[in-house]
N, C-alpha and C positions, 0 to 999 in steps of 0.2 A: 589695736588701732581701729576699725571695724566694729561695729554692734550689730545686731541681728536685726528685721524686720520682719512687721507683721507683713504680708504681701498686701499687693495694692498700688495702683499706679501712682501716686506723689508719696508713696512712703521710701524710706530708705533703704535699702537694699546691701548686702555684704555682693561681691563683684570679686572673684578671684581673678586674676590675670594668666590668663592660660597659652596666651604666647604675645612677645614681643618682638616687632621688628621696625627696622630704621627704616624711612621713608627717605631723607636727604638727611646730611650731617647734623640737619638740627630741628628734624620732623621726626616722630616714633609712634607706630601705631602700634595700640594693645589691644589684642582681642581677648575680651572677656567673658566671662563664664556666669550667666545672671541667672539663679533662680526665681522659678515666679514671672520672669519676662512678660508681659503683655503683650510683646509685638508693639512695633512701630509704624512710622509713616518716613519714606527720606524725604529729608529737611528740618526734620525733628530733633530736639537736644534733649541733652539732661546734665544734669547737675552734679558734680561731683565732689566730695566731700574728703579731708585730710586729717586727721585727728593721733595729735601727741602725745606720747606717755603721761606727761603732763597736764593734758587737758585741753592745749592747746588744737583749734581748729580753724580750717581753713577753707573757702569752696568758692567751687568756679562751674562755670557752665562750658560746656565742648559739646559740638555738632557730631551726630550719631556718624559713620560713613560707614556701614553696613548696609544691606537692602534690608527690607522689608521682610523675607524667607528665611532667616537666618534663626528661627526658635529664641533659643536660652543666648543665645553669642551675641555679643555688641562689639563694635571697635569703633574706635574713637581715636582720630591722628590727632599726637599733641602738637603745636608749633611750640619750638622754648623759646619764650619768651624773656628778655635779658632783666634781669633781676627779679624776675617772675617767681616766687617760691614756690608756687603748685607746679608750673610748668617744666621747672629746674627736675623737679623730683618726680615728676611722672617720668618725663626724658631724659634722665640720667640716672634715678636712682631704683625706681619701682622696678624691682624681678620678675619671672613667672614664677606663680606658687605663692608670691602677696597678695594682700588684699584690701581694696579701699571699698569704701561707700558711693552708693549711687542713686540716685533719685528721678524718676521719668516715664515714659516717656514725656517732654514737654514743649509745647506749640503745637498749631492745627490751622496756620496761615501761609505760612512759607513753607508747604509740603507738596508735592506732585502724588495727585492720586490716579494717574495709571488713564488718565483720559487720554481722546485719539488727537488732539489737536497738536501742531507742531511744537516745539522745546526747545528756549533760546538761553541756554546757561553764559554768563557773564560771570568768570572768576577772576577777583584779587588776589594771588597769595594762597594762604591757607583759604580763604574764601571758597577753594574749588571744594573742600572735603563734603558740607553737606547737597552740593550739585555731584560729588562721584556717587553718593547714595541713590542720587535719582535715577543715573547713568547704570547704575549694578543692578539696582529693581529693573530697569528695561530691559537688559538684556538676559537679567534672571528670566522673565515674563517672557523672555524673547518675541517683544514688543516690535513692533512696526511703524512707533509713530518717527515721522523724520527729528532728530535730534543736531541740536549745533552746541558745540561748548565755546566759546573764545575766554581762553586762559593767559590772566597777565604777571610772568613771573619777571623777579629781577634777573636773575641768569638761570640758564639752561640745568646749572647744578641745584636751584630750588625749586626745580620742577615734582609736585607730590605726586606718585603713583605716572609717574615716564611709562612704564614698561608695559602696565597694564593698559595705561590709555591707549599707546599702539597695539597692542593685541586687540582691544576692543574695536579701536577704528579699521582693521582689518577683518574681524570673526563678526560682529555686527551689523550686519546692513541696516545704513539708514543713519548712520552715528560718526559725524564729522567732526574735527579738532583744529580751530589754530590758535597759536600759542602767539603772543607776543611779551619780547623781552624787554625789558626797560630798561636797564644797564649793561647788558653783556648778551652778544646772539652768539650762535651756535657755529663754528667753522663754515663758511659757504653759506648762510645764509643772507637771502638777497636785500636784507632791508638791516638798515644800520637802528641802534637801542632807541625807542620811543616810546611814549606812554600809549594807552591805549585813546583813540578818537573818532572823529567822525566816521572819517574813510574805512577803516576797522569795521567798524558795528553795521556801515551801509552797505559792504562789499560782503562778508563774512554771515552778517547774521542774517533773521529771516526781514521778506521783503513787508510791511505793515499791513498791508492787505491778506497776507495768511494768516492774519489773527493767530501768530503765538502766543503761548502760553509763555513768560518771560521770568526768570529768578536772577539778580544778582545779589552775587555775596561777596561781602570784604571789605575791606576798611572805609570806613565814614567817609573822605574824601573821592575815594575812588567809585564806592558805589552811589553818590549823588553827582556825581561828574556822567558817568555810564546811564544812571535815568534819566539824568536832563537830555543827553544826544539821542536816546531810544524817544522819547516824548518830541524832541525837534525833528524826528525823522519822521514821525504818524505814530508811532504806537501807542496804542491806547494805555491810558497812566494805571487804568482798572487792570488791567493782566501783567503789569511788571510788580511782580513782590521783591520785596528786595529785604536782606539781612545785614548788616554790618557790625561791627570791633572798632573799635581803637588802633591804634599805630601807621606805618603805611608800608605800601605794597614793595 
């Protein structure tokens, strides 16, 4: 399935899968086992690669959500995507102890390199996976710069990485979370399902004058809805990089 590689950063890579685990019913991150590794930057992707007995092949790109420390090990949460054939088989079929193709690191704009300026992560959806890369470099670095995530799922059950985010916003100082759900909140919470808006990003994120450093990621709609309000609020349009996908939040 797999062919070898010369090493080298955009050549292909064999990538064993050395442990898998379910993030939400229909999230699955695989950490994998990459010789040669370069090291990364979070926010960085790479490219992945499916190849049939037949000949047949296939490839997709997914956001690294590893830090930066992590040697030879990548992980990468798949969202399955519905009729999605890479995503179907990363998420459902791919074992530990297989093995695909991988090709990266790739990007060098939508990355956080460890500067001291504040951090205002905006997530859609899976959009949060290459913002947790940033958030796990920080507090790998056990960094000190102030951090804000505001994460938009549709209910509380497609929440990626629940558990660790509260361990973090408790073990990290400096590193705050609100979540907004768009169709379904959580028991007792005070505010009934909305999309993410103004009030959100003015109350939550940082105030324009702390010149954060800005990332959102996620779907095309949702991250050109989230730049225009950070831009009608003062933020400078230079410091918000943004990533998006297809589909919606």
């Amino acid at each position: 399935m797999a062919r070898a590689a010369i090493p080298g950063r955009l050549n292909w890579r064999v990538a064993t899968v050395a442990e898998a685990r379910w993030e939400t019913p229909s999230a699955r991150t695989l950490v994998l086992d990459v010789p040669h590794w370069p090291g990364h930057l979070p926010g960085q992707h790479v490219d992945v690669r499916l190849t049939a007995p037949d000949g047949y092949s296939a490839q997709r790109s997914y956001s690294i959500a590893s830090a930066w420390r992590d040697g030879g090990t990548v992980e990468l949460t798949i969202q399955r995507v519905a009729d999605g054939e890479v995503s179907s088989y990363l998420t459902d079929v791919l074992e530990p102890g297989r093995q695909l193709e991988l090709r990266g690191p790739v990007g060098g704009w939508f990355v956080w390199r460890g500067t001291p300026s504040p951090v205002l992560l905006v997530a859609g959806g899976s959009g949060v996976v290459p913002l947790m890369a940033m958030i796990r470099a920080r507090g790998d670095a056990r960094g000190r710069q102030p951090f804000r995530l505001i994460y938009s799922v549709r209910t509380p059950q497609d929440t990626l990485y629940a558990g660790e985010l509260a361990r973090r916003v408790r073990d990290d100082p400096g590193l705050d979370v609100r979540f907004v759900y768009t169709r379904k909140t959580p028991d007792g919470w005070p505010e009934p399902p909305a999309r993410m808006g103004v009030p959100v990003l003015n109350s939550h994120g940082w105030p324009p004058d702390f010149a954060p450093d800005v990332f959102v990621c996620g779907p095309t709609s949702f991250v050109e809805a989230a730049a225009d309000i950070l831009v009608a609020l003062g933020h400078d349009a230079a410091k918000i990089r943004t990533e998006r996908f297809g589909g919606t939040a």
